[in-house]
N, C-alpha and C positions, 0 to 999 in steps of 0.2 A: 445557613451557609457556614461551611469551618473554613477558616479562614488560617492559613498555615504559616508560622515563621520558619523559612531556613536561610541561615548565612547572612543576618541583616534585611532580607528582605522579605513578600507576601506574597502569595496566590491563593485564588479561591480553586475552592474543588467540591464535589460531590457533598452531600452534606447528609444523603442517609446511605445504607447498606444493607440490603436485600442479600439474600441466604445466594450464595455462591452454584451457577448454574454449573456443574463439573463436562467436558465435553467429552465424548467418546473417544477411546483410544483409538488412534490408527498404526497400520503396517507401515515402517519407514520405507521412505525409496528403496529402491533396486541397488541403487548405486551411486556415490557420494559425489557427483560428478559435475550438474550443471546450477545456478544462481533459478531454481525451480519451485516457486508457491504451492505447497502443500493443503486442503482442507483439514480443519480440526474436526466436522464430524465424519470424513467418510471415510470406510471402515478399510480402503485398499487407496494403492496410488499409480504414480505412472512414473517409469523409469526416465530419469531426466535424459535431457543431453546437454554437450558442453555449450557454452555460449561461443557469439559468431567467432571468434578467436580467444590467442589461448583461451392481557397485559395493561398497564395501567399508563397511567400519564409518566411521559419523563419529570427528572427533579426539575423543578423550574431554573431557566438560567439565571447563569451567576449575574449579579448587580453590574460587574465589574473585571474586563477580561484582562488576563496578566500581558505586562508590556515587554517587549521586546528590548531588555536590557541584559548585561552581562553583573550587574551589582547583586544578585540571586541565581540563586537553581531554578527555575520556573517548571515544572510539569507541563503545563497546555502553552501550546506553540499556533497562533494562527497559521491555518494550511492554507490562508488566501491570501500570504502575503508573505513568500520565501522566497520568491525565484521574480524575475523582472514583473513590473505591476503590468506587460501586455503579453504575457506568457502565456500558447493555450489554454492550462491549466484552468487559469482564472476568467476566460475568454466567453461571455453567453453566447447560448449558438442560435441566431435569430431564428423568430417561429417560421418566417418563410423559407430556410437555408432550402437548396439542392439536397434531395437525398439520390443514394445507389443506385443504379439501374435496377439490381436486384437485390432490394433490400427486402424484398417478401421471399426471396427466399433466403437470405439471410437470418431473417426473421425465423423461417419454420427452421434453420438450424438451430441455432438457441434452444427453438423447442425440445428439438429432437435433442440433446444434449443433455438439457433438464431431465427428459424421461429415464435419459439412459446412466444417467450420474446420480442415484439417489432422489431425484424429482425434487431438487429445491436448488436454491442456488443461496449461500450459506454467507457468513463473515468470519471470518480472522480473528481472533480475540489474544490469544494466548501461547497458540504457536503457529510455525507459518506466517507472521505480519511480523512487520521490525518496531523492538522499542527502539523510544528516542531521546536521548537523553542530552543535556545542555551544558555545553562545558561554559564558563565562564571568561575573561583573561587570565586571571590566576590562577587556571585549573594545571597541574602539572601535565607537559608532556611525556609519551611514554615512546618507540618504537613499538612498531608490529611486524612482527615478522611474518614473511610467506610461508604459507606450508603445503607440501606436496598432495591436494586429495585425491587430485587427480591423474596424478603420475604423472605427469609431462614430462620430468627428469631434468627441469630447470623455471628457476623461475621468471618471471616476465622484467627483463630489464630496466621499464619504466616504472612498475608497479612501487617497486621497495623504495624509489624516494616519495614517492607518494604518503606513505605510512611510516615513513622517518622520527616522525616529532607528533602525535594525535593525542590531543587534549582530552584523555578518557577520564570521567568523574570516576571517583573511588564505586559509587553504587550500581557503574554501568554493571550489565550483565547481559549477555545475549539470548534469544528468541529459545523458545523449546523447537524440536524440532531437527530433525538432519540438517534443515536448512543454515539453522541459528544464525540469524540474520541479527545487526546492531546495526545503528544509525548517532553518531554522533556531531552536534550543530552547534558551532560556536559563533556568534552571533558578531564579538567582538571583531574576529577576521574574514566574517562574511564567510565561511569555509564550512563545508561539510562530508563527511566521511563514510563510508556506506561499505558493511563487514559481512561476506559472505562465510558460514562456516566458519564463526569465529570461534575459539577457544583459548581459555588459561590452559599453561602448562608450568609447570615450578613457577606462577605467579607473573607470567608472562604473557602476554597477550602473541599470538596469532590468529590468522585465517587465510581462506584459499583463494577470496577474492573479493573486489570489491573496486573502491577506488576514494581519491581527492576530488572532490569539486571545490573549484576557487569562485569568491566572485558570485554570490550564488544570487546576490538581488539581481544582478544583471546578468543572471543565466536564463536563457530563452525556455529550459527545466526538463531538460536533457540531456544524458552524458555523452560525453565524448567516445568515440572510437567504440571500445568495448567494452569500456569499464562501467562501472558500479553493480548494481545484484541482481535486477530483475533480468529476464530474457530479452527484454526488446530495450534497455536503455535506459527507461523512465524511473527517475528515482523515486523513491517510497514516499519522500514527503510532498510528493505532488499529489497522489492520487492515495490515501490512508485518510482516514477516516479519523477523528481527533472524538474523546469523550467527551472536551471544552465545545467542538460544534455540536455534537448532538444535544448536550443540554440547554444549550441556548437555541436549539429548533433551527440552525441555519447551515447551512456547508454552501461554501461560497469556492467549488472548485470543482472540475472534474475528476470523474472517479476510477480509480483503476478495478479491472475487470479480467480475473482469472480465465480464462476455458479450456477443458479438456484436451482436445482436439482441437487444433490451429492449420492452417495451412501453412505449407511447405516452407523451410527459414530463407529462402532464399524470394519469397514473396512477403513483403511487409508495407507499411503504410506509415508515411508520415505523421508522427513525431517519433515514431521507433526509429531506430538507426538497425537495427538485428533484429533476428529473429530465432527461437530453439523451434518455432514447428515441424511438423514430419507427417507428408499426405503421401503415403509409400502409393495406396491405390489409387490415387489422382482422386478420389473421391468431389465433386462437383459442390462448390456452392462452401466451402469451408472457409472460413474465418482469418483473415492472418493478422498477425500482432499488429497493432499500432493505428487498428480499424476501428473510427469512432460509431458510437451513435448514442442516441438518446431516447428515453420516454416520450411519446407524442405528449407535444405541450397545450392540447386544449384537453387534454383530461383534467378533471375536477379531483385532483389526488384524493382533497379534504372529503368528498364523499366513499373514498375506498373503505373498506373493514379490511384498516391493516393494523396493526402495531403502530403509535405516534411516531419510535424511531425509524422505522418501514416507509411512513411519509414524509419525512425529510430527508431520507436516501430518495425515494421517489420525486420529491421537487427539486431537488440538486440532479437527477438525472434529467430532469425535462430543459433545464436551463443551462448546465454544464454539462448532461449527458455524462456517457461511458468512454475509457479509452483500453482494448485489451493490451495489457502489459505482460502476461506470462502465463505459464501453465498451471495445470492443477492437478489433482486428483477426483475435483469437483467444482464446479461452476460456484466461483468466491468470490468475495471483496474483500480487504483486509481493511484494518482499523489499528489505529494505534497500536501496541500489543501493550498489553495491563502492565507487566515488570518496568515500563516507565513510570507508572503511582505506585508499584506497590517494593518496589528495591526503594524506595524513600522512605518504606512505612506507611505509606497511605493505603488505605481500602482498594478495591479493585472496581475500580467508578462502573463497567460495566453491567455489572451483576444490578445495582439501583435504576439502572438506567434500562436493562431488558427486563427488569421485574420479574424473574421467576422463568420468562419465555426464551427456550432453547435460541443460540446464535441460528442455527438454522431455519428456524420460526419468523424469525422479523419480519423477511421478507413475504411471507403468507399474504397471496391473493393479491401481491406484484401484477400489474396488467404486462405480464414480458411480453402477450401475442401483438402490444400498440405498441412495441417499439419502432425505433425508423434510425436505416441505416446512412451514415452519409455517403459521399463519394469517395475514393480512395485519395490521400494525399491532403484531405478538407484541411485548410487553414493554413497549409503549409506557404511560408512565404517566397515571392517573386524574390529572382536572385537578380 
């Protein structure tokens, strides 16, 4: 285990480093328009729209998981304990829950998805997923300014006190990506920050969207109104994949879940609040954002021939399941994005952790046809 000093304090991290898996170039969006999840390997994408207003064993885990303090820069952030401790997110979904009326056909859409996007359904690593980086108390604050991607010809009146005073560490740095998605978590003020399209300009920070969440132990782990970067709501740190869980074999939260093709933004399911979908042909049986579901949980993952990280994405799906959060250009999950270790100087913990096997590989020999869909609205609370 390397065991890291920065600023007085320690985290553990990855401790070997496997040769660097490089991912396939893609075609950037159409047009720089909507807060839209990209895939890193597939080779074409999908023109956003704007949001509803404006392999071997993994390293063995660490001894010892970094704590939740502002006295350090910590890298790994537990993703099971951000937003209130009765937060979907973290919610197991019992083996007997209710599923969909038609969640077999729900199911064969997935399939038909898969076939039709490259026939995998892939992870985030490197661009298209938000890093995340940890401001401390003392981290200076900076303003962010709005900037026009979109043309609207004015900015959103609310937005710019929002981004008045944000605790960016000197090392942040945004997503690759059109998207260039950042996520910045100060633990001191319970506050966190979420940067669509962000960019330096003369050493300045902007972006085109995004938002503040206050409060965020006792956020129910969803944005308000319009804001922050995915298309239905759900912020990054609810449903991103941490390199700290996969080495320790556990994810302890549900997972956010890109697809293509979503149904119409004006059909969405609770915990989404919006939606960017568009079923121009009414097409039957489509998916729309914010529709849970899970791995059937009497499967025996530990007998699959998948990848180890494959089956701890897999038994995090049987017990926390899927939530779709946004679109793609190919059926994704996102995970941490590496420029959270490696703008520190650290290794890119992914590359030891998939051993050589493409991000689109992981999930090889996934049971997707024993998924099970829930009901619309599942979990959503009595008002």
């Amino acid at each position: 285990m390397l065991l890291v000093i920065l600023g007085g304090g320690a985290y553990s991290l990855l401790s070997k480093r496997a040769p660097d898996d490089k991912p396939v170039s893609i075609t950037p969006p159409l047009a720089p328009q909507p807060p839209v999840s990209q895939p890193e390997k597939a080779p074409t994408t999908v023109a956003p729209t704007a949001p509803a207003t404006p392999a071997e064993k993994p390293t063995p885990p660490a001894t010892s998981a970094p704590s939740k303090t502002d006295t350090q820069p910590f890298v790994g952030i537990d993703s099971g304990a951000i937003f209130a401790p009765d937060s979907f997110w973290y919610t197991p979904i019992p083996a007997n829950a209710p599923l969909h009326p038609d969640s077999a056909h729900y199911v064969t859409e997935i399939l038909r998805q898969k076939k039709a996007y490259y026939g995998t359904v892939s992870i985030n690593t490197h661009s298209y997923s938000s890093p995340v980086f940890i401001a401390t108390k003392d981290t200076p604050t900076v303003r962010v300014a709005f900037w026009d991607c979109q043309h609207k010809g004015h900015p959103d009146p609310n937005l710019e006190p929002q981004w008045s005073a944000v605790p960016i560490p000197a090392e942040a740095e945004q997503a690759e990506g059109t998207d260039a998605e950042m996520t910045i978590y100060q633990p001191s003020s319970d506050t966190l920050w979420e940067f669509w399209q962000a960019r330096k300009v003369d050493g300045k920070w902007q972006a085109c969207w995004g938002g503040r969440m206050q409060h965020v132990s006792k956020n129910p782990g969803y944005w308000e109104k319009y804001y922050g970067t995915t298309a239905s709501g759900l912020p990054f740190l609810g449903g991103q994949i941490t390199a700290e869980e996969l080495q320790r074999g556990e994810i302890k939260h549900a997972l956010g879940f890109s697809l293509v093709d979503a149904e119409d933004s004006k059909i969405f399911s609770w915990p989404a609040n919006r939606s960017d979908g568009s079923n121009k042909k009414k097409e039957p049986y489509w998916i729309c954002e914010g529709q849970r579901f899970r791995l059937d949980p009497s499967i025996n993952v530990d007998a699959l021939k998948m990848h180890p990280v494959g089956k701890v994405i897999a038994k995090a799906a049987q017990k926390y399941g899927f939530v779709v959060w946004d679109k793609a250009g190919a059926l994704t999950l996102r995970a941490q994005n590496s420029k959270s270790y490696t703008r520190l100087g650290l290794p890119d913990p992914y590359a030891a952790l998939f051993n050589k096997t493409p991000a689109y590989a992981i999930l090889a020999n996934f049971p997707w046809e024993k998924l099970q869909f829930l009901p619309k609205d599942y979990g959503k609370p009595d008002k």
